[in-house]
N, C-alpha and C positions, 0 to 999 in steps of 0.2 A: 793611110795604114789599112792594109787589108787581112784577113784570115780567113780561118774555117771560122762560121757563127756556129757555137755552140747550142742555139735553138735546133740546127739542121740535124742535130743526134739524136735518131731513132731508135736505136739501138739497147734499148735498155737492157741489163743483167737484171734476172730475175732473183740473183743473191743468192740462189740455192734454199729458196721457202721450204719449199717439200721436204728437204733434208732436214735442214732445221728443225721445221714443223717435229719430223719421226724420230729426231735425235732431243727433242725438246721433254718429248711425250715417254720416251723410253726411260731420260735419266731422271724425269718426276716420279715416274712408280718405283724407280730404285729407291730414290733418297727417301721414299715414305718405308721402304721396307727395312734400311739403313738405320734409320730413325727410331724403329719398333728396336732393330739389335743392337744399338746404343745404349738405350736405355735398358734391355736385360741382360747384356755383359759386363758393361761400363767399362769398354775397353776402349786405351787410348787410341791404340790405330786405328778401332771403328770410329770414336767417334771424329780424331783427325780425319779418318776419310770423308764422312757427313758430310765435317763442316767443307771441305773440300765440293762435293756434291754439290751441297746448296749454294757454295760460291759460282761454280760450273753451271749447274740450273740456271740462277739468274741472267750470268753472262751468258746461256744460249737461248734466253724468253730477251735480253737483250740484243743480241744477233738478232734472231728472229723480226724482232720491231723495228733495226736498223735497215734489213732485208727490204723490209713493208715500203719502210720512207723512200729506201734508193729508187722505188720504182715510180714516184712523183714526179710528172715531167717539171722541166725548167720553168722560169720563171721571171718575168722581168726583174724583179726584186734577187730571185736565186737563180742565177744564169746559169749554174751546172743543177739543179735541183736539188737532191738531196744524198748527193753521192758521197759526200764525205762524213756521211752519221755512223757506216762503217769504221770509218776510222778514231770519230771520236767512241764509240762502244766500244773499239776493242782497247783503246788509251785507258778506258774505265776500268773494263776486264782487268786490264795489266796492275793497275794500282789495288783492286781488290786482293788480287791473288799475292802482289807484293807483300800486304798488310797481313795474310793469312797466312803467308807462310815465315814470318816472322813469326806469328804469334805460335805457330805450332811447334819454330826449336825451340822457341824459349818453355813452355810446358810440358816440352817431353825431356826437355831438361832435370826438370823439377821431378817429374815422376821418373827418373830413372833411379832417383837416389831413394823411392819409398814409390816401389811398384803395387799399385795395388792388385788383388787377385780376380783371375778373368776367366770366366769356364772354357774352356777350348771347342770342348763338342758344337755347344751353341754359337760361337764367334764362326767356326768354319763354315754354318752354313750361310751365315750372313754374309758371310766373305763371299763363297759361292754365287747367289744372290748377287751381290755386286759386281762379281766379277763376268757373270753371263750377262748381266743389264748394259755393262758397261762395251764386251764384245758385239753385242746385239747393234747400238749405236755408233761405233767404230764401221760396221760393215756399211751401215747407211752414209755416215760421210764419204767416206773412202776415196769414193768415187770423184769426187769435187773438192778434195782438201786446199788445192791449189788454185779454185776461181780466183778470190779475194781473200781477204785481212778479216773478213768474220768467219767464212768457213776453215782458214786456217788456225785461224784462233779456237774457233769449236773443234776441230778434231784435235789440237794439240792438248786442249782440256780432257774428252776423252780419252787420249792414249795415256794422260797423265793420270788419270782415273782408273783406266785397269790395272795399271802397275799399284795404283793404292789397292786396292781390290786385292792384287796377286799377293803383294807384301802382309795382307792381313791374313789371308788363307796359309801362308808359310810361315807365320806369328801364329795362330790357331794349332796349326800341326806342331810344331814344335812346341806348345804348352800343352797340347793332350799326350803326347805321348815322352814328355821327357818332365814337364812339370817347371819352366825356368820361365817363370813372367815377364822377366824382361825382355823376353822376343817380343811382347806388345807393344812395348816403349819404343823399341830397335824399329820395328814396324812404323811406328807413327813419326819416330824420327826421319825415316826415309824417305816416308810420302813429303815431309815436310823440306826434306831437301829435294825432291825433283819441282816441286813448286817455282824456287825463288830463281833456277837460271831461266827456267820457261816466262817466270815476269817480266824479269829483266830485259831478255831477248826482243818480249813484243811489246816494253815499254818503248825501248830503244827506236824501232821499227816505227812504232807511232808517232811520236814525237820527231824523227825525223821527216814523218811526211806533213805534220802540221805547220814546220819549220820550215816550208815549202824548202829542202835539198833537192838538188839536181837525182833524178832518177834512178836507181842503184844501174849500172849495166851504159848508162848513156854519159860518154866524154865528151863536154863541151869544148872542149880543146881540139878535140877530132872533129865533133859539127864544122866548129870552124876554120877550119883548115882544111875542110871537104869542100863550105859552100865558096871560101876563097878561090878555089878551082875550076869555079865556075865564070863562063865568056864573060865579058862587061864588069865582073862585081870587085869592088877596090878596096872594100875596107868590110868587118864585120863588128858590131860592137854593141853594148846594151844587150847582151845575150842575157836572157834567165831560161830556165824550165826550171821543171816541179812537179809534182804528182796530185791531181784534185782525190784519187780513190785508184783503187785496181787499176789496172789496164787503161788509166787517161792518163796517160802525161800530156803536157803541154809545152810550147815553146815561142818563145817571142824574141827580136833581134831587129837592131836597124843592121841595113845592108846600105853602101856608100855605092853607087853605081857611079858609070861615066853620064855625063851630063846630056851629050846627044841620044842618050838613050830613051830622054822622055820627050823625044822631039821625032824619032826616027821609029817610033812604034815598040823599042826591044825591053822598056819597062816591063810591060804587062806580062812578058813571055818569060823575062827574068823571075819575075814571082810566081808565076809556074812551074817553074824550074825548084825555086829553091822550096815550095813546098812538098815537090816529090819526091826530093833529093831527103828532106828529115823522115819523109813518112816510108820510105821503101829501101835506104841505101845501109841503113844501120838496124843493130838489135832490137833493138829497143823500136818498134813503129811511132811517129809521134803524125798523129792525123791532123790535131788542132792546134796547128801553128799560124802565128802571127810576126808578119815580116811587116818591118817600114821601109820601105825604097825610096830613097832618097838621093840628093846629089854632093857634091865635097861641100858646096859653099853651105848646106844645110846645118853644118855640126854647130856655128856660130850662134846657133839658137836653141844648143841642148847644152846638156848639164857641162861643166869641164871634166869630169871625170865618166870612163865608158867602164863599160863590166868588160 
């Protein structure tokens, strides 16, 4: 059995520190200012947005530390390193905000029937406040929301954050100048419903990549019926991939060759072939593949049932 060694991956992703790092530091000074206008409006969309903040905070000093790990090379013990701390952070993330934004319909439930009163002049500028801290950190991700599963997970927390931000400044305006508190409630009911499909979405995500599934974008069905097309090869079977983090799939497969091939030299050039063919011919590049080239009389000594 041969492959690409996982040691020979130089290549490390630096996670997007820096971003993090600026989008970490930007949404700390918010939520302590957040925090000051909670407490002297006692407004439910602020404080629903806080608590939203400090959930967001965490998950990006989360990020942040998942970033740090991914950059520790391999390890006999951990032969991809620590690339998949991404993914369990953002599995985290998802169940926080799951549990957060449950708890926010159920309470803006409650106070829609016994709104209490909210001064508007002072909610707007908090809202303001929150809404340029939260612009400010959106322009630094931006750039990189699509490396991996933590900076996507970090900029979908901020844009979910400016809209708490927006919805509380248009909750604010609408109690100073019409007087009807329940735009506060309305407000915090809404941050609390863009919360639970953004959960859901990256609980989904995550747990399908822990569940080692076949790679969004890559048909095993098509691999093999590509590498079937290839000289000498007779049979494909025992196929898996999976995804360790971002941008590493892997892939492993016996291949059934003709038998004079490991006599006549065309082995070795076989599995040259079939690692070019997953790494260059489809979407999805898969670099670290693992083929066993083997012969028909071989299958007598594997499992009876093939993937």
């Amino acid at each position: 059995m041969e492959g690409v060694d996982p040691h020979d991956h130089q290549h490390l992703p630096d996670g997007g520190r820096g971003r993090l790092t600026a989008a970490f530091s930007i949404t700390a000074a918010v939520l302590v200012a957040q925090v000051v206008g909670a407490v002297v409006t006692g407004s439910l969309a602020l404080i629903v947005d806080t608590v939203h903040l400090l959930t967001d905070a965490a998950g990006l000093a989360m990020a942040l530390f998942a970033a740090r790990l991914a950059l520790r090379p391999p390890s006999p013990r951990r032969t991809w390193g620590y690339r998949r701390a991404e993914v369990i952070v953002a599995l985290a993330q998802a169940g926080v905000l799951l549990v957060v934004g449950v708890y926010v319909l159920a309470e803006g439930v409650l106070r829609l029937v016994a709104p209490p009163e909210v001064p508007g002049p002072e909610l707007v500028l908090f809202g303001v406040v929150g809404l340029a801290g939260n612009v400010a950190a959106l322009a630094v991700l931006a750039g990189r929301r699509t490396a991996n599963l933590n900076l996507r997970a970090a900029f979908l927390e901020v844009v979910n954050d400016a809209l708490g931000s927006l919805a509380v400044v248009v909750a604010a305006l609408v109690i100073t100048f019409t007087g009807w508190q329940r735009a506060d409630v309305v407000a915090g009911l809404l941050i609390g419903a863009l919360i639970l499909p953004r959960a859901l979405r990256l609980l989904r995500e995550t747990v399908s990549v822990l569940l080692e599934s076949s790679p969004p974008g890559l048909d095993l069905d098509e691999v093999r019926a590509h590498l079937l097309e290839l000289d000498h090869v007779e049979d494909v079977h025992d196929m898996h991939a999976s995804l360790i983090a971002t941008g590493l799939p892997v892939l492993s497969a016996h291949v059934v060759v003709r038998t004079d091939c490991f006599t006549d030299g065309h082995a070795a050039r076989i599995l040259d072939q079939l690692q070019e063919c997953v790494a260059k011919h489809f979407d999805i590049a898969v670099e670290h593949s693992t083929f066993q080239v083997e012969p028909h009389t071989h299958v007598a000594h594997e499992h009876p049932q093939h993937a």
